[in-house]
N, C-alpha and C positions, 0 to 999 in steps of 0.2 A: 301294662303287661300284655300278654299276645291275647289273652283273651279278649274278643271284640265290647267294646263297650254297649254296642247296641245290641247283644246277646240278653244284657241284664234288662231290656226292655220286653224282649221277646222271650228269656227264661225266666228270669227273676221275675217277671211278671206273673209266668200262669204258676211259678210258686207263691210268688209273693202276696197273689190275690188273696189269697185265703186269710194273711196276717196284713199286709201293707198293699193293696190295690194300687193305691194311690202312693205308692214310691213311683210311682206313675207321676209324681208330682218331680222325683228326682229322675224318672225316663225321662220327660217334657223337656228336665236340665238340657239333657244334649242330645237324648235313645233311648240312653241307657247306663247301666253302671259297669262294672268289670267281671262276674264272678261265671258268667256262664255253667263251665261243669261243673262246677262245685254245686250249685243250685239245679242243673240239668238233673240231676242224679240224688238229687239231695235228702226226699223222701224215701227212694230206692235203695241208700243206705242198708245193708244187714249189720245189724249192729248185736256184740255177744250180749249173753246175758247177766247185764252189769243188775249191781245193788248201789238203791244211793240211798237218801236222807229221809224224803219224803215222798212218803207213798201218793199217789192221786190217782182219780178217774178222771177222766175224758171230760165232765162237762163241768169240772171245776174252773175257776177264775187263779187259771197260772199264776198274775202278777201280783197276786194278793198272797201267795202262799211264799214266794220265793223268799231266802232271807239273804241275800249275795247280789248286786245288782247288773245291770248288762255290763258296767264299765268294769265291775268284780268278775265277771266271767272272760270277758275279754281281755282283760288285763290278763289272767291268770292263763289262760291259752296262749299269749302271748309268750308269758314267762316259760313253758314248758315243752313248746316246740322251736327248734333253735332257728333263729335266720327265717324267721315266719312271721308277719304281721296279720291279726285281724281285721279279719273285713265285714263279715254280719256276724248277729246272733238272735237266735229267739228261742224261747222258752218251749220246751216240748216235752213228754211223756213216752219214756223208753223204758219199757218191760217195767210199767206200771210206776214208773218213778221221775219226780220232775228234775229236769236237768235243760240247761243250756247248750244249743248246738252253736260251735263258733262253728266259722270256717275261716280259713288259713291260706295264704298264699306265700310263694316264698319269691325268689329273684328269679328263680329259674324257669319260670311258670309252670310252680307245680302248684297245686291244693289241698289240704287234706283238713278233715273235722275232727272236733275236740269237742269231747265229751264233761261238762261242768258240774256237776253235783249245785244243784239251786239250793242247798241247803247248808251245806260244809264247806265251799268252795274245793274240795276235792276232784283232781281228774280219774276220772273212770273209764276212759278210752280214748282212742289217737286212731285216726287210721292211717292206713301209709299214705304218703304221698303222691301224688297222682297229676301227670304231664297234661296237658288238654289233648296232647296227638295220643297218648295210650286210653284216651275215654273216644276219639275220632270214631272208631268201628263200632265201638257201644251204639255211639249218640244216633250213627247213620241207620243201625240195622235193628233198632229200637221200636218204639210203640208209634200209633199215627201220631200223637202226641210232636214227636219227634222228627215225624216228615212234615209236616205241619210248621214247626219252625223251620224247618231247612227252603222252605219253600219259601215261607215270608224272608228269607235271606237273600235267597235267589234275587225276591220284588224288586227286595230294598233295591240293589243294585242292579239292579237290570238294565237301566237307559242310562248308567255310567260308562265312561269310558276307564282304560284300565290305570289312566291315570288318574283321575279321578278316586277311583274304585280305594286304590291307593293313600288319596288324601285322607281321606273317609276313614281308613283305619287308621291312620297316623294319628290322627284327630282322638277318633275313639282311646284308641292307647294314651295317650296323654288325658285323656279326660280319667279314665281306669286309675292311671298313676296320679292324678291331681287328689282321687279318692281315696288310694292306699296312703297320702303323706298327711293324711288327717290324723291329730291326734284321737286316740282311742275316747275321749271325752266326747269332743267331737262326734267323732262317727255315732255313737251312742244314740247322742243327743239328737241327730237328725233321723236315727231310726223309730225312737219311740215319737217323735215329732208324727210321723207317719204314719205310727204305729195308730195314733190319735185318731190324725187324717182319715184315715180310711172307717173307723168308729161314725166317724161324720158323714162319707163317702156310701155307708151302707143306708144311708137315711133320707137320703137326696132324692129328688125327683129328676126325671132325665133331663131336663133343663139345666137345673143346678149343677146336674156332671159336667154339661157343656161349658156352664161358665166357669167353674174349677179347674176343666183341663185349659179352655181357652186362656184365662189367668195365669194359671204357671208356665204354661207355654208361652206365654207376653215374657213374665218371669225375668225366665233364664234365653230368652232368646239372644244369638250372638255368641253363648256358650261355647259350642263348638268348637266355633273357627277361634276362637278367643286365643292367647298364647296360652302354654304350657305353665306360668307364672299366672297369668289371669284367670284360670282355669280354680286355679287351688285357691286363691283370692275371692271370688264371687262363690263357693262355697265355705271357705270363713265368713266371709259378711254373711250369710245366708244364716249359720249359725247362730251367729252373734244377733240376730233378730229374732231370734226361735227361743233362747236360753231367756 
């Protein structure tokens, strides 16, 4: 999809930090993954005010209360926006109630989230659909946050040439798409993998980061440039060693 893959290294990252750092393990894969605004914005969400199942505070233990699994949330998101596949989800607390945030992508490169009930598996929200060029003026005229990445964009490509610069997304896209033709088990599976990861990631001494990222970055190196078929292939095996 058009959203650049190495966006999800550089967005999905300073969201991700906070739940999955170390999907840093699946940046290393190739950058990055594909969801950029959907996660650009992801917090920033205004979300109404829904009622769902189960009440919580803030310093409760999500995973232990949820009764619907991420494969039950995403599945379910799946089924209720048309022509839209899942791409993340994590468990989060909207006007005081635990729910799962998907986020959604369709053909068209659009995004939109979907709101899970962690208890009933009921949808409680949808937002509309959203282009990545109708979030372009948001994302630019946004928080330093946001110049921030726009700048490490700049980096990345800076001593490319425009063909290059070019391959580089080609790549990216296909790595984006290699992650959207994962089955929904799949995806899952290699998020709470991460989800783990990063539980371990917070315990490390700065050595042991190095040799974790050094590691996956051995990994998946080759990713990249790999074909568009090798691409979705070395993340099934990847899986298939994780399960």
């Amino acid at each position: 999809m058009r959203l650049s893959f190495i966006s999800l290294k550089l967005k999905l990252i300073n969201l991700v930090s906070k739940n999955i750092i170390v999907l840093l393990a699946i940046v290393a894969i190739s950058t990055t993954l594909v969801i950029s605004p959907a996660f650009a914005d992801w917090d920033k969400t205004k979300y109404p005010n829904i009622e769902g199942t189960l009440a919580v505070e803030n310093n409760q233990n999500y995973s232990e209360l949820a009764q619907i699994t991420l494969v039950d949330a995403m599945t379910i998101a799946e089924n209720n926006v048309e022509n839209s596949k899942s791409m993340y989800a994590k468990l989060s607390s909207i006007n005081g109630y635990l729910v799962y945030k998907v986020v959604m992508t369709n053909d068209d490169h659009e995004y939109s989230k979907v709101l899970v009930d962690a208890g009933s598996g009921e949808v409680l929200y949808v937002t509309d659909a959203k282009s990545f060029d109708s979030n372009k003026k948001k994302k630019h005229s946004d928080s330093k946050q946001d110049n921030k990445h726009d700048k490490k964009m700049r980096d990345y490509y800076k001593d490319m040439t425009p063909e290059q610069i070019a391959e580089k997304k080609k790549q990216f896209k296909e790595m984006g798409e290699a992650w959207k033709s994962l089955s929904i088990p799949d995806k899952a599976a290699m998020i709470m993998h991460f989800m783990q990861m990063k539980l371990q990631w917070d315990v490390m001494s700065d050595g042991e980061k190095e040799e974790q990222k050094l590691e996956m970055k051995n990994k998946w190196k080759g990713l990249l440039t790999a074909s568009p078929e090798e691409k979705k292939q070395k993340l099934e095996e990847y899986v298939k060693s994780i399960k």
